[in-house]
DRENDO-1510 file (C-alpha; in Angstrom, 1 decimal, always signed):
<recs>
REC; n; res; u; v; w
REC; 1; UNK; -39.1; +25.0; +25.4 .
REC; 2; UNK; -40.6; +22.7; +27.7 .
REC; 3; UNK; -38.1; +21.2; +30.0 .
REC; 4; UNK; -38.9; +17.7; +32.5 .
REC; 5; UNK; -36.7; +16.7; +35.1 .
REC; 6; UNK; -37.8; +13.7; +37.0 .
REC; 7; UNK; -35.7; +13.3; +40.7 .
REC; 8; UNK; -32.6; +16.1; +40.6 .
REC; 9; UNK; -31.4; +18.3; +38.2 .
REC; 10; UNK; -29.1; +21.0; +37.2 .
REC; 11; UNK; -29.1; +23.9; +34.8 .
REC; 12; UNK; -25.1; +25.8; +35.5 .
REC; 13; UNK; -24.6; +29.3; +35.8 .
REC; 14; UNK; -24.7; +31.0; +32.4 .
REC; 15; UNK; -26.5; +34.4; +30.9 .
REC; 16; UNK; -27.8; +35.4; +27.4 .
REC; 17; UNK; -26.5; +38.1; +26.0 .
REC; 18; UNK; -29.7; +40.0; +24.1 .
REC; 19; UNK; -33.0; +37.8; +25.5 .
REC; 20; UNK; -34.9; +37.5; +28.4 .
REC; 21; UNK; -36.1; +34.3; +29.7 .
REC; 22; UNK; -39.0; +33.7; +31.4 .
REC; 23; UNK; -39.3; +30.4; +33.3 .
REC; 24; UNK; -42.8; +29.7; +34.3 .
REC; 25; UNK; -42.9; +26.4; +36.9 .
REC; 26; UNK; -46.0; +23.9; +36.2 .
REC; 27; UNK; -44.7; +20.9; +38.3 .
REC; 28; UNK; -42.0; +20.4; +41.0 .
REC; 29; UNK; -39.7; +22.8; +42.1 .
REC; 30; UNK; -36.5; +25.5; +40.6 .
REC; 31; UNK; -34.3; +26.5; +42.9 .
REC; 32; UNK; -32.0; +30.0; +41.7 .
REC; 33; UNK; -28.6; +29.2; +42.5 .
REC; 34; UNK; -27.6; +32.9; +43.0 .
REC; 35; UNK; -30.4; +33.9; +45.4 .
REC; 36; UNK; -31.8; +30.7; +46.8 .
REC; 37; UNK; -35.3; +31.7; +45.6 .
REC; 38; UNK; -37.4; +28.7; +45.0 .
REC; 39; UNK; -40.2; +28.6; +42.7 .
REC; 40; UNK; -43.1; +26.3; +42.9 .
REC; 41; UNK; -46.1; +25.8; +40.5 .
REC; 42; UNK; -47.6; +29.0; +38.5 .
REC; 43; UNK; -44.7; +31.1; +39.5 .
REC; 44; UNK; -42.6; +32.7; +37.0 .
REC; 45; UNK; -39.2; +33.9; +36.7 .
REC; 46; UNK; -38.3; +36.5; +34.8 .
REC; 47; UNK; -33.9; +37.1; +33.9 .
REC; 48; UNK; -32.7; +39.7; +31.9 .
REC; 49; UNK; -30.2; +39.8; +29.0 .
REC; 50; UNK; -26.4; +39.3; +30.6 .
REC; 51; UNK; -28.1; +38.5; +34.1 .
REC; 52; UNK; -26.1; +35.0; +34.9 .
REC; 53; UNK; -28.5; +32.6; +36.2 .
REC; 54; UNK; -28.3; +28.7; +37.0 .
REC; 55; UNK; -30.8; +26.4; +38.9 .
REC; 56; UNK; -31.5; +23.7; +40.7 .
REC; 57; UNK; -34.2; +21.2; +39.8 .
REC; 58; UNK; -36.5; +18.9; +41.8 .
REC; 59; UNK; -39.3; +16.5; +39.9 .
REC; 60; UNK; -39.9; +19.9; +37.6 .
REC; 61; UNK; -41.6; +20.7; +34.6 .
REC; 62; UNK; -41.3; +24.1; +33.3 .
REC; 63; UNK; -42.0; +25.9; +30.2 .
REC; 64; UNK; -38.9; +28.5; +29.1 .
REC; 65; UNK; -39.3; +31.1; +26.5 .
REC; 66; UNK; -36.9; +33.7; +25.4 .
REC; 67; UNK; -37.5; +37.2; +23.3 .
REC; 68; UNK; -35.7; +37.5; +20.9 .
REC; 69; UNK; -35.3; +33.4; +20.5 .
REC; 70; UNK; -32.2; +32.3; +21.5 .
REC; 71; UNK; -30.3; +32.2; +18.2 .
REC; 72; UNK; -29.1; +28.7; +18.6 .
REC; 73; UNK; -29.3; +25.5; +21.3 .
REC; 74; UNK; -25.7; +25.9; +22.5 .
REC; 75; UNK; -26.9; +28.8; +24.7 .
REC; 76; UNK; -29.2; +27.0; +26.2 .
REC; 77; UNK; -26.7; +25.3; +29.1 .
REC; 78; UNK; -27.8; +22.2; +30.9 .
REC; 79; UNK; -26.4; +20.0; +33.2 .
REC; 80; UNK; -27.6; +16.0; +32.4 .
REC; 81; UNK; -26.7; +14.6; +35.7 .
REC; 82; UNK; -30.6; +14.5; +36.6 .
REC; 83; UNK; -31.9; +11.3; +36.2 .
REC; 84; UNK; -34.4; +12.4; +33.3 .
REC; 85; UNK; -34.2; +15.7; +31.8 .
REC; 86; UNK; -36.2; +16.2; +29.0 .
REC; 87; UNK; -36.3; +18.9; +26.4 .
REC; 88; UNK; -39.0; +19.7; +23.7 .
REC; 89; UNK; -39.3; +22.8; +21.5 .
</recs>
């Protein structure tokens, strides 16, 4: 999944029960609301299954994937209140 967020954005804290995610930053900044870790371009950000997670976005573009795939797009949580958040699978 490839995710765009132009200006602010929000992702709320959530977890996945069986899959990692791994959230590698191409553009902008990702804030981790549970540590305050900010990631900038070529980072990645590896969560493991049940590890609750949420972020903060900034003028980001980042590519998520998950193993196993998420089973369906409800547990992928997102917060619109950016001014552009884009998703593409």
């Amino acid at each position: 999944i490839v995710v765009k967020c132009k200006g602010y954005g929000h992702i709320p804290d959530h977890c996945h029960e069986t899959s990692y995610e791994e959230i590698k930053i191409v553009e902008g900044t990702m804030t981790c609301i549970k540590t305050g870790r900010t990631y900038v371009k070529d980072d990645v950000w590896t969560i493991q299954p049940k590890e609750y997670h949420g972020a903060h976005l900034y003028n980001c573009i980042a590519i998520f994937t998950y193993n196993p795939n998420l089973p369906k797009a409800s547990e992928r949580p997102v917060n619109l209140d950016a001014s552009d958040v884009i998703f593409t699978d």
